[in-house]
mmJSON file of the N, C-alpha and C atoms, coordinates in Angstrom:
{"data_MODEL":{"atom_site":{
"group_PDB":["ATOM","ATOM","ATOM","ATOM","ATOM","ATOM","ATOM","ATOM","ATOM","ATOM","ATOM","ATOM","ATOM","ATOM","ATOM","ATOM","ATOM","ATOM","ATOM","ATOM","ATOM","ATOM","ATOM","ATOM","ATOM","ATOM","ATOM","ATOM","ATOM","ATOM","ATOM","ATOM","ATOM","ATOM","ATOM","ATOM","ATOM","ATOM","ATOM","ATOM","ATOM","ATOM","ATOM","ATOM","ATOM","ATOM","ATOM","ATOM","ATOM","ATOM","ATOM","ATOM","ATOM","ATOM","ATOM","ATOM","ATOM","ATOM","ATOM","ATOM","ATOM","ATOM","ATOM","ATOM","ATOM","ATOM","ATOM","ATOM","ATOM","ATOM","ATOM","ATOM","ATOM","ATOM","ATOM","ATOM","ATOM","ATOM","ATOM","ATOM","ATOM","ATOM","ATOM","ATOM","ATOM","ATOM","ATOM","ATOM","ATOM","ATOM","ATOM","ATOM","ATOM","ATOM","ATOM","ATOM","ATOM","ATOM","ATOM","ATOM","ATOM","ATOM","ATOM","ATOM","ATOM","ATOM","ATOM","ATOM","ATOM","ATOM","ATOM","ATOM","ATOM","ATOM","ATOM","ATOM","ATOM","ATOM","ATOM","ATOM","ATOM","ATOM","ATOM","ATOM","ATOM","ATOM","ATOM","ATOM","ATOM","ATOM","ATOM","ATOM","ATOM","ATOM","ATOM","ATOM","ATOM","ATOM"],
"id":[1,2,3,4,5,6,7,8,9,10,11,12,13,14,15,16,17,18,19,20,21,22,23,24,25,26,27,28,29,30,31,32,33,34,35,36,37,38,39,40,41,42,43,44,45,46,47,48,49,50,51,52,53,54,55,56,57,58,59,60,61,62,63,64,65,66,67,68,69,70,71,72,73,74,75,76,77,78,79,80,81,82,83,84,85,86,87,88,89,90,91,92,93,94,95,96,97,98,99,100,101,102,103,104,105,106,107,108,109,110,111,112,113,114,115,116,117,118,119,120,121,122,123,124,125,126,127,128,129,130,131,132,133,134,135,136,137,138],
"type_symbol":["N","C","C","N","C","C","N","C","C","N","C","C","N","C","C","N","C","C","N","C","C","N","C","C","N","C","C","N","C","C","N","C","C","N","C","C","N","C","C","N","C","C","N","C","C","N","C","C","N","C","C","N","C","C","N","C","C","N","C","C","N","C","C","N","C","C","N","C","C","N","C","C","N","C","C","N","C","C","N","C","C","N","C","C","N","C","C","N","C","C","N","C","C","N","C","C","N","C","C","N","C","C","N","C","C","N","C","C","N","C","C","N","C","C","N","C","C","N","C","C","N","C","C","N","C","C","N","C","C","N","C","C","N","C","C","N","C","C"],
"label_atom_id":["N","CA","C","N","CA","C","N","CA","C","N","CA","C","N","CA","C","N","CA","C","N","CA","C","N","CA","C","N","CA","C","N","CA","C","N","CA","C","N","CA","C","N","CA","C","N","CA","C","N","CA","C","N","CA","C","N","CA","C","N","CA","C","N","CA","C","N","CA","C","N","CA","C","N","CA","C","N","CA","C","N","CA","C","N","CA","C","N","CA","C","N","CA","C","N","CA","C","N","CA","C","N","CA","C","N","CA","C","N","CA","C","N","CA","C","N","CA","C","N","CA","C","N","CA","C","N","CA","C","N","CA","C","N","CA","C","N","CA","C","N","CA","C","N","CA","C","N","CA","C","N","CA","C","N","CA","C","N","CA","C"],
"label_alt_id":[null,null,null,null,null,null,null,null,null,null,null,null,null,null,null,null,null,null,null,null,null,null,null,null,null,null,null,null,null,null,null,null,null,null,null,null,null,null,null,null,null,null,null,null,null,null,null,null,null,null,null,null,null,null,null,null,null,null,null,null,null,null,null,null,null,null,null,null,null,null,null,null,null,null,null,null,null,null,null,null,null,null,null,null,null,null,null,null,null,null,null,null,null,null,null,null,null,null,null,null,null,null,null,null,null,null,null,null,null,null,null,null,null,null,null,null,null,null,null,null,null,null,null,null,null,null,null,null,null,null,null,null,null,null,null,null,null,null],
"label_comp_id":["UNK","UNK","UNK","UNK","UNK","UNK","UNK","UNK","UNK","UNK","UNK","UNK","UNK","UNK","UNK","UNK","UNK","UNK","UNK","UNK","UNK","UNK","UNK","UNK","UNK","UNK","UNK","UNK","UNK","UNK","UNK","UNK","UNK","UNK","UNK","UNK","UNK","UNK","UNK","UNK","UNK","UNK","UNK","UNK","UNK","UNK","UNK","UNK","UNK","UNK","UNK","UNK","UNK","UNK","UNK","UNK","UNK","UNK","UNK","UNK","UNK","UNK","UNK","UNK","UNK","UNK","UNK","UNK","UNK","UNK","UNK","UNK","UNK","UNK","UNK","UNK","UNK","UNK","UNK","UNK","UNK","UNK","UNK","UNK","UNK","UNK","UNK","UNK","UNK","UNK","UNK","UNK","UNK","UNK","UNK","UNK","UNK","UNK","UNK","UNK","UNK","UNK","UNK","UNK","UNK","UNK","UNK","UNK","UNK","UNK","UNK","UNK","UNK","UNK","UNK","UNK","UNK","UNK","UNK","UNK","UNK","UNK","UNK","UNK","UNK","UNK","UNK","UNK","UNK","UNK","UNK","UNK","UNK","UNK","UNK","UNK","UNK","UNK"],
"label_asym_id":["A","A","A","A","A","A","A","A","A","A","A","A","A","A","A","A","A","A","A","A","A","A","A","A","A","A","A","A","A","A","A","A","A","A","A","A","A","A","A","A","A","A","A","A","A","A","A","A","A","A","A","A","A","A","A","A","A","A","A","A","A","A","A","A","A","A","A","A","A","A","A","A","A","A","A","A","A","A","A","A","A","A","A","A","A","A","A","A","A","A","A","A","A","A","A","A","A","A","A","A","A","A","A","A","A","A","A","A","A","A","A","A","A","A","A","A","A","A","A","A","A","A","A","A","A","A","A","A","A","A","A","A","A","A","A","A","A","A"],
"label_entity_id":["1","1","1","1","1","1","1","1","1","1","1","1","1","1","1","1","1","1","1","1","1","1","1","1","1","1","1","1","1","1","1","1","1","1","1","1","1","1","1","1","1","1","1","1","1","1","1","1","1","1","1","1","1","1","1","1","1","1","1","1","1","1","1","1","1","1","1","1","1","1","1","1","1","1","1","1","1","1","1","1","1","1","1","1","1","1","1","1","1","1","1","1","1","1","1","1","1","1","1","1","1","1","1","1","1","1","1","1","1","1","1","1","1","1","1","1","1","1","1","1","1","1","1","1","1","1","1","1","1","1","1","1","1","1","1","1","1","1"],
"label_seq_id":[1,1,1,2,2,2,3,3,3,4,4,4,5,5,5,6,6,6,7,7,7,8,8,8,9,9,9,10,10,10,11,11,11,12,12,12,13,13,13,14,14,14,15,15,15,16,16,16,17,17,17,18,18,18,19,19,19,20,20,20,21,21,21,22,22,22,23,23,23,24,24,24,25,25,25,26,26,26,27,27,27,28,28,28,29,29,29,30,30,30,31,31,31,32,32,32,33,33,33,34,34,34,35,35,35,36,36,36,37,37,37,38,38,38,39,39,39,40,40,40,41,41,41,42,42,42,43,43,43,44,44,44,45,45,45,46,46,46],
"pdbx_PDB_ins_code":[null,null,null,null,null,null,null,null,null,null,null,null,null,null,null,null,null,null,null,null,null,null,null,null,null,null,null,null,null,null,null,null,null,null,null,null,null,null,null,null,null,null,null,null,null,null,null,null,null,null,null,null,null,null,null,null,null,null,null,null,null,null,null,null,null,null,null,null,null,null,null,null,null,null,null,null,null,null,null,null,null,null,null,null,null,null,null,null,null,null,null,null,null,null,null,null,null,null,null,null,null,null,null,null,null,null,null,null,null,null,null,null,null,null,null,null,null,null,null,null,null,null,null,null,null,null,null,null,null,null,null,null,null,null,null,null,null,null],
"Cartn_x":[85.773,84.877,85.685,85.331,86.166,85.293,86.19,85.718,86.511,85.927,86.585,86.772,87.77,88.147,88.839,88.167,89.476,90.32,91.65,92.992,93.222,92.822,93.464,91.981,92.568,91.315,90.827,91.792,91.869,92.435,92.826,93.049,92.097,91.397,90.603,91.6,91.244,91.841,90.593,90.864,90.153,90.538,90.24,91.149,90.193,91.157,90.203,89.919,88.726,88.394,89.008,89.759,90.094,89.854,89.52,88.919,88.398,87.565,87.235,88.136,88.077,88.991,87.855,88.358,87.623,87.01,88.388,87.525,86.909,85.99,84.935,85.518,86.731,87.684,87.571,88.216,88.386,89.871,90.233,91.468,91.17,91.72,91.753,93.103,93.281,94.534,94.873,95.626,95.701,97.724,97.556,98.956,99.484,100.459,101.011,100.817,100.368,99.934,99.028,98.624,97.218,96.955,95.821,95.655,94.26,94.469,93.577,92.725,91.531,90.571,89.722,88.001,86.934,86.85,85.556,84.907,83.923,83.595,82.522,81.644,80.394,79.216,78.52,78.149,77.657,76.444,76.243,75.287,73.826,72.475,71.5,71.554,70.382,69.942,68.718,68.52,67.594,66.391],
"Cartn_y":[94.978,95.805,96.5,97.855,98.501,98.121,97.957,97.91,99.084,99.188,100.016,99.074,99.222,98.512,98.713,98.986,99.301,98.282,99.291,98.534,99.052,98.97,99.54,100.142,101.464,102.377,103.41,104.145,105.285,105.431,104.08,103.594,103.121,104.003,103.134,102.616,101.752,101.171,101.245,101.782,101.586,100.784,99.655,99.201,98.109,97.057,95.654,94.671,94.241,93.3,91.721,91.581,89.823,89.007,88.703,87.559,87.53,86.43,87.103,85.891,86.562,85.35,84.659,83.383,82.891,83.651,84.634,85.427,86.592,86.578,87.751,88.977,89.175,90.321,90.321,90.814,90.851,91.479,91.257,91.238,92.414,93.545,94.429,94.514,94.997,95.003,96.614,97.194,98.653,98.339,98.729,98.62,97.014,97.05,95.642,94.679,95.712,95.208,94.794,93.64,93.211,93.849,94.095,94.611,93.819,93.215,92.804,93.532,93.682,94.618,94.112,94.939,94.847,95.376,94.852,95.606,96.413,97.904,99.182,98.615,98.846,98.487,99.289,99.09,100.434,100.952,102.318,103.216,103.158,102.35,102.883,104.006,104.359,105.304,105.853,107.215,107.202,107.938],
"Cartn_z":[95.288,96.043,97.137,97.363,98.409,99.476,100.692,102.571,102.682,104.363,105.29,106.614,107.082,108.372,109.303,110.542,112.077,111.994,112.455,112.764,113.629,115.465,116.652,116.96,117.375,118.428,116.763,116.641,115.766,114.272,114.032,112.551,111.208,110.682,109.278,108.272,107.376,106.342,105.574,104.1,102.986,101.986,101.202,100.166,99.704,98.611,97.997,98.652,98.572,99.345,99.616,100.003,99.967,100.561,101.523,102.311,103.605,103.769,105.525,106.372,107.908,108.761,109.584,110.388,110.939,112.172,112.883,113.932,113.562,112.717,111.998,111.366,111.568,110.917,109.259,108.226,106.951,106.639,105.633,105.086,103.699,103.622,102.842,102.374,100.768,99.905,99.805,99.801,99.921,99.164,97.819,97.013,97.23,97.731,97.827,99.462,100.613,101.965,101.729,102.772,103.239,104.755,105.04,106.47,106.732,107.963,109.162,109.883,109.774,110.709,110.964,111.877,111.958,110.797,110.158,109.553,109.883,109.188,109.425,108.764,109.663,108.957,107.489,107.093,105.844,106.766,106.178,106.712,106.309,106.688,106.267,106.009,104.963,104.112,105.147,104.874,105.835,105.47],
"occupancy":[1.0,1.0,1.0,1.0,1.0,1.0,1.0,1.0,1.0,1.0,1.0,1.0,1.0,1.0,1.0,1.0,1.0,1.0,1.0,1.0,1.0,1.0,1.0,1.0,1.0,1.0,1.0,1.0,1.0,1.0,1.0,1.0,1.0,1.0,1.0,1.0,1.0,1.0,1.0,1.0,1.0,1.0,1.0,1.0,1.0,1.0,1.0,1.0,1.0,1.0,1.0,1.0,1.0,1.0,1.0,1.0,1.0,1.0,1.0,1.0,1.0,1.0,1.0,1.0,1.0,1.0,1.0,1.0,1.0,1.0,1.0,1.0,1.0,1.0,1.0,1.0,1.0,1.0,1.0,1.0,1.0,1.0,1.0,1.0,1.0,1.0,1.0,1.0,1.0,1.0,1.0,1.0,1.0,1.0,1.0,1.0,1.0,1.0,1.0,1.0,1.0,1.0,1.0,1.0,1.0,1.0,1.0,1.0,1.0,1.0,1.0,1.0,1.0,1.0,1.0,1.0,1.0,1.0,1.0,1.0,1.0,1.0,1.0,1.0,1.0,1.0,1.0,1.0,1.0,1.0,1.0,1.0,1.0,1.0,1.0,1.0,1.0,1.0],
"B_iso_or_equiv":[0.0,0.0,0.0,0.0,0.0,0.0,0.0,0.0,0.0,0.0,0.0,0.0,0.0,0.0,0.0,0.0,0.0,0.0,0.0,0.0,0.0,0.0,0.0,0.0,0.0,0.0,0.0,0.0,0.0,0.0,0.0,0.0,0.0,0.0,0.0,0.0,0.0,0.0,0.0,0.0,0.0,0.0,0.0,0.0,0.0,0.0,0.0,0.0,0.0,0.0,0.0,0.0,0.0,0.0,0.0,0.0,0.0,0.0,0.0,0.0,0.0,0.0,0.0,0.0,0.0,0.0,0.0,0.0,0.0,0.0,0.0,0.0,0.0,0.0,0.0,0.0,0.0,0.0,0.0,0.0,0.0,0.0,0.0,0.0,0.0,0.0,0.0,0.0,0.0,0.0,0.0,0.0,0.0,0.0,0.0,0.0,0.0,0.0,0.0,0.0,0.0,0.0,0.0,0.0,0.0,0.0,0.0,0.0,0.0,0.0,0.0,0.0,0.0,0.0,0.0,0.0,0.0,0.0,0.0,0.0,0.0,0.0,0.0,0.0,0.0,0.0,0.0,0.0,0.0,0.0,0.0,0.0,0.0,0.0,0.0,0.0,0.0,0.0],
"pdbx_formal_charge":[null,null,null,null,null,null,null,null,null,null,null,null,null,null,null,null,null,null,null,null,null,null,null,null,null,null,null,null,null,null,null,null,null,null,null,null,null,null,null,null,null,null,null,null,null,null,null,null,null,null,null,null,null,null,null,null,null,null,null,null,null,null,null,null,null,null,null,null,null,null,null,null,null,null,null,null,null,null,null,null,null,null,null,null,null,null,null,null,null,null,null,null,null,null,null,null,null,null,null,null,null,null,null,null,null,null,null,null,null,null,null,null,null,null,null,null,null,null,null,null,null,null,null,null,null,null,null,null,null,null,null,null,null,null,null,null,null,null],
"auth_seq_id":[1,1,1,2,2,2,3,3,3,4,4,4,5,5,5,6,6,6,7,7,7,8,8,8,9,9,9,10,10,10,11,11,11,12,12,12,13,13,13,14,14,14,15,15,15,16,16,16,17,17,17,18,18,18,19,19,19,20,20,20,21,21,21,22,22,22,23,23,23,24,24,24,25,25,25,26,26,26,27,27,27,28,28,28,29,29,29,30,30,30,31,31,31,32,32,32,33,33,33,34,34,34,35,35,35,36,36,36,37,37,37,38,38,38,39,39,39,40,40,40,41,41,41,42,42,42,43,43,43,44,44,44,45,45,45,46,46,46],
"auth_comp_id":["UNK","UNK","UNK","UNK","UNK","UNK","UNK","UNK","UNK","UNK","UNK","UNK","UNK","UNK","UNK","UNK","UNK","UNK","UNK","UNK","UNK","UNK","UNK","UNK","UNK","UNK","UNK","UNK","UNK","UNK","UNK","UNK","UNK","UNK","UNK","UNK","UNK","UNK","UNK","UNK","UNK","UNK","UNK","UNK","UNK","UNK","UNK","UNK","UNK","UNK","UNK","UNK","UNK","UNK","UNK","UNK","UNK","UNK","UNK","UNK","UNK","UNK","UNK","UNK","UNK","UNK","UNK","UNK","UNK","UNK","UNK","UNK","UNK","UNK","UNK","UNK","UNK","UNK","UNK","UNK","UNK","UNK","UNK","UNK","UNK","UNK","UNK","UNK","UNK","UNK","UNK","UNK","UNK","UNK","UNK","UNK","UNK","UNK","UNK","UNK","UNK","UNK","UNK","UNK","UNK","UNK","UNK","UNK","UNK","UNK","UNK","UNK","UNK","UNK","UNK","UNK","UNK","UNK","UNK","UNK","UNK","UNK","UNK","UNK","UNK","UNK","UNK","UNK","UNK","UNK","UNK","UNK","UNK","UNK","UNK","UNK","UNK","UNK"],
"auth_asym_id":["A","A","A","A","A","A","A","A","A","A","A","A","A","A","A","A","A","A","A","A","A","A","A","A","A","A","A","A","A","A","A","A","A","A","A","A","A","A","A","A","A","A","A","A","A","A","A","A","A","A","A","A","A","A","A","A","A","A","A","A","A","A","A","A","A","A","A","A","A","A","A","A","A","A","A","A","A","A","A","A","A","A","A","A","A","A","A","A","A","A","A","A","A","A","A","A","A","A","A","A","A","A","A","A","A","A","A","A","A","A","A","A","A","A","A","A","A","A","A","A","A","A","A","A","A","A","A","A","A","A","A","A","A","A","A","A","A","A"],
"auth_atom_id":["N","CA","C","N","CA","C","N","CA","C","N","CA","C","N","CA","C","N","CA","C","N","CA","C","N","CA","C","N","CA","C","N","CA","C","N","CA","C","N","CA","C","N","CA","C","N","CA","C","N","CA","C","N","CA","C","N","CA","C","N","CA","C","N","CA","C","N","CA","C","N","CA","C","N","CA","C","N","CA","C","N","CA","C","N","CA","C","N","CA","C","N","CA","C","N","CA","C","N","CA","C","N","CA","C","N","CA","C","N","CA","C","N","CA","C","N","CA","C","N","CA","C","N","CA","C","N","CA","C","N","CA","C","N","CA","C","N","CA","C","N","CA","C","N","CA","C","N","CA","C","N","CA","C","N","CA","C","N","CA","C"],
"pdbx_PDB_model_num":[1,1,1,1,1,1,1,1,1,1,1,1,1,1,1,1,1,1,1,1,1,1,1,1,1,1,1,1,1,1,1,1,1,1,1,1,1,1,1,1,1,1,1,1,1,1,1,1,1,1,1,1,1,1,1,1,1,1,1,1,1,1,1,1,1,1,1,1,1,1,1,1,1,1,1,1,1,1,1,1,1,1,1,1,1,1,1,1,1,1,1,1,1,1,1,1,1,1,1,1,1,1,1,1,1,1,1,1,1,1,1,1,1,1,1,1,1,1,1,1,1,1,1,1,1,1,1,1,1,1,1,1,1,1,1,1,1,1]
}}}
């Protein structure tokens, strides 16, 4: 499943989903990196 996730102020990350951390962040796969972020909420429909 794709996420999206802040890394910093002005950084998104898009990529595969891999795991969540204990301090509420998530772990996204993007080629051979893993990256650490918040996760973006999804957008109600409106």
């Amino acid at each position: 499943m794709l996420r999206t996730i802040t890394v910093g102020t002005h950084v998104s990350v898009q990529g595969i989903y891999v795991r969540d951390t204990q301090d509420g962040r998530i772990v996204v796969r993007v080629g051979e990196e893993n990256f650490k972020g918040t996760p973006i909420r999804e957008a109600k429909a409106a």
